[in-house]
N, C-alpha and C positions, 0 to 999 in steps of 0.2 A: 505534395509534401516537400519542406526544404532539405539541405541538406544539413542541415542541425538536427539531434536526436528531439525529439517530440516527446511530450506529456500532456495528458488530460488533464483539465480543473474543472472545477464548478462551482459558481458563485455560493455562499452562504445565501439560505433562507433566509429573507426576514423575521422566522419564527425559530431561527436556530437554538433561543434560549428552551424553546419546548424541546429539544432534541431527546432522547433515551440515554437512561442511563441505567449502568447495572450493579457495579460493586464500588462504587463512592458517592457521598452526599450530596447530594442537588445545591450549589451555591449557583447565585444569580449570574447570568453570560452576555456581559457587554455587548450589543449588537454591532455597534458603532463600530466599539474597537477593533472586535473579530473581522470587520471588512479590512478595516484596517492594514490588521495582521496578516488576513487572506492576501491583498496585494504584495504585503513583502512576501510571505512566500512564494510568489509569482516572479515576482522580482527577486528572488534570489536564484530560482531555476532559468531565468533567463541572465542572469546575470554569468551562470556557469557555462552560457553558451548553449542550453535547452530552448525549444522554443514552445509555445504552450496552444493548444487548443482546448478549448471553452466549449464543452460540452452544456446545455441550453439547461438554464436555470429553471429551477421547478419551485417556487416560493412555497408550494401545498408540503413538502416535502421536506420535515427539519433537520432531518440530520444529512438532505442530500448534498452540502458539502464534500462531507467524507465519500468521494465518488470511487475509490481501493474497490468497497465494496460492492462495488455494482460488476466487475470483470477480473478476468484474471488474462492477462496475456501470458499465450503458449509458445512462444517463437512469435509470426507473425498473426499466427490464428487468437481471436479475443472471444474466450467462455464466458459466455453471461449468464451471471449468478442467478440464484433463487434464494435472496434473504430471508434471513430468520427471524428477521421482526417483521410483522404483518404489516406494519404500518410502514417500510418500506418497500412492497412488493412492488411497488409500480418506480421505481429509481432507475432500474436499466435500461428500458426500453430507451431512453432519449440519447445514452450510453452507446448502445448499440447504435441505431440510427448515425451518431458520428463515425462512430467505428468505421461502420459498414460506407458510411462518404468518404474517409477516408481511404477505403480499399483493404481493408481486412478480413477476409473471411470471420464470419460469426455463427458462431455456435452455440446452442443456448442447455442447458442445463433443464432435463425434462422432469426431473422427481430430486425429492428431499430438499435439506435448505442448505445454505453456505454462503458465508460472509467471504469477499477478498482478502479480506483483512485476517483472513484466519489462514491466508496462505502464503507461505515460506517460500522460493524458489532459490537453489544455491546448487548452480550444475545443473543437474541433471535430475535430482533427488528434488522432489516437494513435496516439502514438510505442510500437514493439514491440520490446523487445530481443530480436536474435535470434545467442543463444550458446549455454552449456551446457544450460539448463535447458527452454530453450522454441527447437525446432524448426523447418524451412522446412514441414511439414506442418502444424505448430500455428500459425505470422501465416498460413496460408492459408486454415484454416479460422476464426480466428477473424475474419479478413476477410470471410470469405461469411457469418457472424453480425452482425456488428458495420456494414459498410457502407448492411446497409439501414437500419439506425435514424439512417443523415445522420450517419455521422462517417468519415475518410477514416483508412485505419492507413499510418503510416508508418516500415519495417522498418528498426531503428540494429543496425549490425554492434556487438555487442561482444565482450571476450577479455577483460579486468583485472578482471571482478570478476564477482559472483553474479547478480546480475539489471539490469537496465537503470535502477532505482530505487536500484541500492546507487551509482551513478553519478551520477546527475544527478537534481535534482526539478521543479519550476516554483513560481516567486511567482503570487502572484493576479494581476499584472500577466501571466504568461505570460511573464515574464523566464526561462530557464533557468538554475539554479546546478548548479555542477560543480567536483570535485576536478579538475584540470588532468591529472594523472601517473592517473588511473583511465579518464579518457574516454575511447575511440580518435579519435574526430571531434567536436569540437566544432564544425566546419560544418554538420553534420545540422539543426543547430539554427538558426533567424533571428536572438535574442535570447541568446545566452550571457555568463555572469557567473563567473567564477572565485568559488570561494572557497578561504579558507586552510588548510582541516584535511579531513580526510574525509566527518567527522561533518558537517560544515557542508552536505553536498551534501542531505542529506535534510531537507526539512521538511515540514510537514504544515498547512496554509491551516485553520486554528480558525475562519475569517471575523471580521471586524472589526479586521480587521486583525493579526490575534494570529499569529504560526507556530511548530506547535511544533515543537521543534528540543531536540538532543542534548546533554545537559548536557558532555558531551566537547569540543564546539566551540566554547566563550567567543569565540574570535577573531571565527568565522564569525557568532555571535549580537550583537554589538559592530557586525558590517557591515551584517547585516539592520535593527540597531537607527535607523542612519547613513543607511536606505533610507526611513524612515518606520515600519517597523513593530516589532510588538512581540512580541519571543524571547517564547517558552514554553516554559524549561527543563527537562527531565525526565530523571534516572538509567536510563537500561536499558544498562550497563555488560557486564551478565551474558551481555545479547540478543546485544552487539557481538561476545562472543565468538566467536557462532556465525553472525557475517555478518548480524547482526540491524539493524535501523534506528526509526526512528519510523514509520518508513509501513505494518512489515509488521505490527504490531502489532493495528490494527484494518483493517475498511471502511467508508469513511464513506455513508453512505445520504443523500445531497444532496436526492435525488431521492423524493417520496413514492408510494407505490402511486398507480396512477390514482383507485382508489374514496376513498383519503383525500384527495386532491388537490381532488376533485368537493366531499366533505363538507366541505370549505374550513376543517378542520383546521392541514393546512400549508402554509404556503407554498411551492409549488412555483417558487422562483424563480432557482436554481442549478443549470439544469441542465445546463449545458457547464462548470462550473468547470476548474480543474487541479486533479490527482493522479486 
């Protein structure tokens, strides 16, 4: 592993226009364009100094793009999920497999379902959406995984949208942003911050301040701007279609293997971030 922080990606299906959807209208999903877009967002995470591992494309698999929900990293340790749509059951295996090449302990998720995408991490506290996708049998299990590594999960009722990330995300402050008309509760939370547009609820902590955020949300990039820090625009128009965001896009590996952590490599010094 280099000494630049790492993130998973995964090529778009060629069948991504078949992908699932749940609470918006099915309009037609550019294939072309979405590679496209896929590349800038790649090129924007490497452009912040990330460096990217390509977890092995599955064409059978249309929404395996969005690869969030195939793991959850715990510090250095990666829970691999058990998603809630059937028809993505078989996505993590090829997830894990890099994982595990790259040196991470993997630990897999034995009962109930659960999306990545339905998980918060901000500290210490992870926040678990629990709606369509992910289960009272998946936050129970993935509680009896994830507590003992010293982090406490805490389960947010939702019903307006796809995962608990297509709602709300966190600053590196630990601020929570949120679309107001998508939350159910924005008391769950200590620190909530409305933003203006949808798009705006998702961003993705680059470190140094940088966050990247949905080129759809100018409003919401104008307020992060206003907060001190600094938008990092990117087109995934195509993704949006399909309930897509900036989060699910990749996963960020904060945290390095213990053996490279030891070879003093990377710097192991993120390990409770948000997202």
């Amino acid at each position: 592993m280099s000494s630049a922080p790492s993130a998973l990606v995964r090529r778009p299906s060629p069948h991504l226009a078949d992908g699932l959807i749940t609470h918006i209208t099915r309009t037609p999903v550019d294939t072309a364009a979405a590679l496209v877009q896929w590349q800038g967002y790649v090129d924007a995470l490497t452009g912040a100094g990330w460096s990217t591992v390509e977890v092995a494309a599955a064409p059978e698999f249309a929404d395996s793009a969005f690869v969030e929900d195939t793991v959850v990293m715990v510090g250095e340790v990666a829970v691999l999920t058990r998603p809630g749509a059937p028809e993505r059951a078989g996505e993590p295996d090829a997830t894990a497999d890099t994982l595990a090449a790259l040196g991470h302990p993997v630990r897999r998720m034995a009962s109930g379902r659960l999306d990545g995408g339905d998980v918060l991490k901000v500290g210490d506290v992870v926040y678990v959406g629990r709606g369509g996708r992910t289960d009272a049998a998946g936050v129970a299990e993935f509680r009896r995984l994830v507590e003992p590594l010293g982090r406490r999960v805490v389960a947010v009722p939702i019903s307006k949208v796809l995962h608990l990330k297509s709602a709300v995300t966190a600053l590196p402050d630990g601020t929570i942003v949120g679309y107001p008309p998508l939350v159910d509760d924005p008391a769950f939370f200590p620190h909530f911050r409305p933003v203006p547009e949808e798009a705006g609820a998702h961003v993705v902590d680059l470190g140094g301040g940088r966050l990247l955020v949905a080129a759809s949300a100018p409003r919401s990039a104008e307020l992060l701007a206003d907060l001190g820090y600094t938008p990092v625009p990117v087109d995934i128009q195509e993704f949006e279609k399909l309930e897509g965001c900036v989060t699910c896009l990749s996963v960020r590996l904060r945290v390095p293997p213990a053996g490279v952590a030891e070879a003093g490599t990377v710097p192991a010094t993120q390990d409770r971030t948000t997202q």
